[in-house]
N, C-alpha and C positions, 0 to 999 in steps of 0.2 A: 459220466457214462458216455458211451461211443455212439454212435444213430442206430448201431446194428443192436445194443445194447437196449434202448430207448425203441427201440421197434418191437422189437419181445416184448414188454409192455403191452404197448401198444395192442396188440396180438391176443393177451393174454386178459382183456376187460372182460370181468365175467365170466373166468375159467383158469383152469390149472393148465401147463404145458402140456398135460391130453387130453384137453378137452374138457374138463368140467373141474371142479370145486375149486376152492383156495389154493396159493401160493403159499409156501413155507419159507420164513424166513429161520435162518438158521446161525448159531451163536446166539448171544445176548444181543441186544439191539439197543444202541445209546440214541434216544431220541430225546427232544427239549420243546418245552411246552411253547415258550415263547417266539413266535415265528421272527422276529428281530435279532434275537440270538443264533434263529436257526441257520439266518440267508449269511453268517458271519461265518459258514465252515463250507458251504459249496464253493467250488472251484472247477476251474477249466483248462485246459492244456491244450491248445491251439494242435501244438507238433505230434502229439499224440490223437489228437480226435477228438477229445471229453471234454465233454460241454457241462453247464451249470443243473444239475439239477436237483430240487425241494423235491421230498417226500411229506406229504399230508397224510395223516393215519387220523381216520374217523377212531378213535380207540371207545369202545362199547364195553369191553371187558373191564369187572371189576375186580378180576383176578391174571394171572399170569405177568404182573410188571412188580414194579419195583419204585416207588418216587423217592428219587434221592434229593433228598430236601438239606439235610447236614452236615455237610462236608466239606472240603475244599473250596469245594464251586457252587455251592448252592443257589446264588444269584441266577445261577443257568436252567433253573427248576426241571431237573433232569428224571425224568423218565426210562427205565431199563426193563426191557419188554426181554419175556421168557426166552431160553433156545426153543426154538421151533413152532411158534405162535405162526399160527395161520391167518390171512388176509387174501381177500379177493380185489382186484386193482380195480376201479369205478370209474378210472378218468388220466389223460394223459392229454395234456396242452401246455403252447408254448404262452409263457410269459409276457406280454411286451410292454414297454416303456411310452412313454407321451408322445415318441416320434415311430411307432411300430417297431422299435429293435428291438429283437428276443433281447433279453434279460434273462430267462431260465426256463427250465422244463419244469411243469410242475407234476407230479404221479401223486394220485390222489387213491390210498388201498384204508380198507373197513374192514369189517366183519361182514 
């Protein structure tokens, strides 16, 4: 994501782009339980802008996903969250390492 990109976030703790409820994420949503696997698909692009960033999802719902446990890849204990499941963002902070370098942004969205 860009800083302009990571600022909206930021922005949005606790409200929707007008002002109140959840954010909609939209499509199916390939998320993975195990945050080891997870930090193994963020990336960055210096030339372009986009920086590393983890999404953390408090998940509460015992419905709308999907746990793909049998397949291909199942070692990735994958998660596929509904089109259009709603999330409110709770938290946006940078990451850092033992010497203060960012390492990633983390956005942290719930129910």
């Amino acid at each position: 994501m860009t800083l302009d990109e990571i600022k909206e976030y930021i922005d949005m703790i606790g409200k929707d782009r007008y002002g109140f409820g959840p954010i909609q994420l939209f499509g199916f949503t390939s998320t993975l339980i195990d945050k080891n696997n997870a930090t193994k698909f963020i990336w960055e692009n210096k030339e372009s802008g986009h920086h590393k960033v983890l999404f953390h999802i408090k998940w509460e719902n015992s419905r709308q996903h999907y746990f793909l446990n049998a397949g291909a890849y199942d070692d990735e204990l994958e998660v596929l969250l509904y089109d259009g499941v709603k999330l409110y963002v709770h938290s946006v902070e940078d990451v850092l390492d033992d010497n203060e370098k960012k390492v990633h942004t983390l956005i942290e969205l719930g129910s």
